[in-house]
C-alpha positions in Angstrom: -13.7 14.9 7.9 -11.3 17.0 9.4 -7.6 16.9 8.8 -6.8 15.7 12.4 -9.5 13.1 11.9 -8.0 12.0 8.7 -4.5 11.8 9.7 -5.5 9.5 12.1 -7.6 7.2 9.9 -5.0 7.2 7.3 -2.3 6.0 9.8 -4.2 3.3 11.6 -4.7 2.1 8.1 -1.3 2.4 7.2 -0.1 0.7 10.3 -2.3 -2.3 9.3 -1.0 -2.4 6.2 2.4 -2.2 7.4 1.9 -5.2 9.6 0.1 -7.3 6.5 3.5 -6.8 4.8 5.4 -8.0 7.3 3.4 -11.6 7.4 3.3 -11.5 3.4 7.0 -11.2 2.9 7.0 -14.8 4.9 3.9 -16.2 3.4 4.9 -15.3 0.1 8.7 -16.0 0.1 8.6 -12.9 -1.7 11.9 -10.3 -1.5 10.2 -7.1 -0.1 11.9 -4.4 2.0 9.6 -2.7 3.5 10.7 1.0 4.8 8.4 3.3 7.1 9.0 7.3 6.7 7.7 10.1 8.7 4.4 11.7 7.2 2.9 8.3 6.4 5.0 7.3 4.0 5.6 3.3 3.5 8.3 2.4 1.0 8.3 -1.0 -0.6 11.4 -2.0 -2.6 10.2 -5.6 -4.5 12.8 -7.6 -6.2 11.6 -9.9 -9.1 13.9 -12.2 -8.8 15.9 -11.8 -12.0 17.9 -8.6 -9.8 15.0 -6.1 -11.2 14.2 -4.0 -8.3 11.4 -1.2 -8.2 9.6 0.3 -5.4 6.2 0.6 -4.2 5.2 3.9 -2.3 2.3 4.3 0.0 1.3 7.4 1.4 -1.0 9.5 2.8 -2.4 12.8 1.1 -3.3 15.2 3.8 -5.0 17.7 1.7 -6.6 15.7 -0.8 -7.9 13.0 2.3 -6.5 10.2 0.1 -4.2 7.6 0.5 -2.1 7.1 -2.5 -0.2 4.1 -4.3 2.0 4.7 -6.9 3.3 1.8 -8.7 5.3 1.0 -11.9 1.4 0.3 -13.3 0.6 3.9 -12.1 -0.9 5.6 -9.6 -3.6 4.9 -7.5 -6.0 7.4 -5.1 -8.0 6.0 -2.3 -10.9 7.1 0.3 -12.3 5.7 3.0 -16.0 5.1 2.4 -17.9 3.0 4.4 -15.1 1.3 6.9 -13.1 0.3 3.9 -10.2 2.5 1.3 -11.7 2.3 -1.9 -10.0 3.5 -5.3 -11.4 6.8 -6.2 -11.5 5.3 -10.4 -13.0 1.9 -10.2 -13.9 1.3 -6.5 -10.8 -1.5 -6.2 -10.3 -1.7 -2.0 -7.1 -0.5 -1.1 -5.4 -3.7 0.2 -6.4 -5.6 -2.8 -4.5 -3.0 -5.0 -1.5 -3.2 -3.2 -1.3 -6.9 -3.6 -2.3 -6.9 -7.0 0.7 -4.0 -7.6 3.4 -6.1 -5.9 2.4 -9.1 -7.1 2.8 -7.9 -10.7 6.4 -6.1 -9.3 7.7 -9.2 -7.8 6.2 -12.5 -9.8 5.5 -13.6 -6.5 1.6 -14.4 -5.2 1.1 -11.6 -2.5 -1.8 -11.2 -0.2 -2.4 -9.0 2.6 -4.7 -10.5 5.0 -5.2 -9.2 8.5 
């Protein structure tokens, strides 16, 4: 895959997942601000509830062709295989490990369905 291909793939991703936080915040009554930045970069500031903020940053590695999540749990690299962003260490899709990451950051049940 090229890089113009992959820049594009990365940010209709992105987008979606952009728009899946939006409806979770509501869903889940959960405190996230959610903060896009140029170069497909998505920063998510999560509250716990106890004033215990952190952040959640999603981006998009051109030269690797990854998109990457890096979370108080660590980081997390992910490529697109098959229609879907799967983690490059244990195959965990990419949506599912951004709920499961700001879940564990906020106490709060998140999902992000589409």
């Amino acid at each position: 895959m090229d890089e113009h291909d992959f820049i594009q793939l990365a940010d209709q991703e992105l987008a979606q997942i952009e728009a899946s936080l939006d409806k979770a915040c509501a869903l889940a009554n959960a405190e996230l601000d959610v903060e896009t930045k140029p170069g497909g970069v998505i920063e998510i500031e999560c509250n716990d509830g106890v004033n215990h903020a952190s952040k959640v940053i999603i981006n998009r590695h051109v030269a690797a062709r990854e998109i990457w999540v890096a979370a108080k749990s660590g980081g997390y690299h992910f490529r697109p295989q098959n229609g879907t962003w799967l983690a490059t260490r244990d195959g965990e899709p990419l949506r599912e490990a951004i709920a499961r990451v700001l879940s564990e950051q906020t106490g709060e049940i998140i999902s992000l369905s589409l």
